[in-house]
C-alpha angles and dihedrals in degrees: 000000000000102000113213117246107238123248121231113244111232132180129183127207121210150055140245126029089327089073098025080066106047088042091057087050099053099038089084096056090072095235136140109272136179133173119216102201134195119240108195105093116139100166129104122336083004106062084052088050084057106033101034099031094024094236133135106250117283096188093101094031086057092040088061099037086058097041089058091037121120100258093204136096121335101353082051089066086046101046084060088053101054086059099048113116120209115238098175124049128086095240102014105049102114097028122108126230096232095054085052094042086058100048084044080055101047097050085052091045102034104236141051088222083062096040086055090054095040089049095056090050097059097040079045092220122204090229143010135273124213129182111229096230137358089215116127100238155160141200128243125194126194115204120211084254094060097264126164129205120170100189138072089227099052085058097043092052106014128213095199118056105310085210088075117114116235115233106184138014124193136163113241113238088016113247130250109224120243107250094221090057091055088046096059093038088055088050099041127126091195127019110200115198113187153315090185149084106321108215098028106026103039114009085056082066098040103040086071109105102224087045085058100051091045087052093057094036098053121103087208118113107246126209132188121210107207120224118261089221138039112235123234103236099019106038112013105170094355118164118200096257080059093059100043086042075060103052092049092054091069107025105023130232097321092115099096087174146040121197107215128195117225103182122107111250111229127283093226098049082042094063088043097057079041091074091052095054090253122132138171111289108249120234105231094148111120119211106266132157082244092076127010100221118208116195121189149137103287107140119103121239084218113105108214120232121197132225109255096240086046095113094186126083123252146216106251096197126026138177109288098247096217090055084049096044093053093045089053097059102049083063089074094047108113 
């Protein structure tokens, strides 16, 4: 009898294009993935899906579902369509269809629990994607001058100096984790955190009580890829010791590697973040036995253009999801 070669159990932790990306780049390898996603967006098409149609936000939720989507045929056609964003349309002009597809879905099916999984069924997803959390939430950020902003999209795009250091980030109320996203961190081969915004993409996950205790309860090996960029109003003039110093701060010593990228970022985005105050995150890790630091071509050479009803701001370049995919791997070779 043929015995089935088992597949390696990874789980990324994360939201927005950061995930979308490392997700794209794992689905070829024919392993077990799953995405744990946050879920307390409040910027953009999301803050109108909670406020207008009372649901937790779906953009992260869609941008995974897609990445891990079949990109042939038919679902092709449709994985196009749940990222087509609407330019025309009082009312509508800025929304995806995707997010609109999935409040349409949860009214038919009941709950937003059964539209994700129906969701994932018709784009017929490699994977699974589970939300974090189904607690109504928000985030709240507390700057070194005794700041306080209560929303995702106040941090994202700060109304105060974005040169001010957080402090502190919390949940408020605090989440209750999603039992299905402790079960597959606990089983995991490979936990991926980031890349991604720090403070609004990947600490909204961790912060959760029960997320912390499975992270440093999984036998899984766990890797941080660090950002490309700093980001104006989260990580002004971060290095990447400041980044990992910050992610100990909430979930302990349980990261045993950092993914580093090497490549030059562009001269012409460069002058662009540099309008926004945004610059390459500086190495400044020595090789210890605390971390094993792997350092390696990973940014795309794709400059990213947004749609024009698109209100919140963009990475221009991101990590080339093929380069990520490949690093990653090699990470669960024995």
């Amino acid at each position: 009898m043929i015995q089935k070669e088992r597949k390696n159990r990874i789980v990324c932790i994360g939201g927005g294009t950061g995930t979308f990306v490392t997700l794209k780049g794992l689905k070829c390898f024919n392993q077990h993935l799953s995405a744990i996603v946050s879920m307390s967006d409040s910027g953009g098409s999301n803050k109108r899906i909670r406020d207008e149609f009372g649901l937790l936000p779906t953009s992260d939720l869609r941008q995974c579902i897609v990445a891990l989507s079949d990109e042939n045929g038919g679902v092709g056609i449709l994985r196009k369509l749940f990222m087509y964003r609407f330019e025309k349309g009082q009312g509508i002009s800025g929304m995806t269809f995707g997010n609109l597809f999935m409040a349409a879905l949860t009214d038919i099916v009941g709950s937003q629990k059964d539209a994700i999984e129906q969701t994932s069924k018709i784009l017929r997803i490699k994977g699974s994607v589970i939300p974090v959390s189904f607690t109504d939430t928000n985030l709240v950020a507390t700057y070194e001058d005794g700041t306080v902003e209560h929303e995702e999209h106040y941090i994202d795009e700060p109304r105060h100096d974005g040169k001010l250091k957080i402090t502190d980030i919390s949940l408020s109320p605090m989440a209750k984790a999603n039992p299905k996203a402790i079960d597959e961190i606990l089983k995991a081969d490979l936990v991926i955190l980031g890349p991604g915004d720090l403070f609004t993409s990947i600490l909204p996950n961790l912060i959760i009580p029960e997320i912390r205790n499975a992270l440093n309860k999984t036998k899984g090996k766990m890797v941080y890829v660090l950002n490309l960029m700093t980001k104006y109003g989260q990580t002004y003039n971060f290095t990447a010791h400041d980044h990992l110093r910050v992610m100990e701060k909430y979930i302990g010593q349980c990261i045993n590697t950092v993914l580093i990228n090497t490549s030059p970022i562009p001269k012409y985005a460069l002058e662009v973040y540099a309008k926004y105050h945004e610059y390459p995150i500086v190495d400044d890790l020595r090789d210890q036995q605390k971390y094993r630091i792997i350092r390696t071509d990973l940014v795309s050479s794709h400059v990213i253009k947004k749609s024009n009803t698109d209100t919140l701001v963009r990475s221009l370049i991101r990590h080339d999801s093929d380069k990520l995919g490949i690093a990653l791997m090699k990470l669960l070779e024995k």
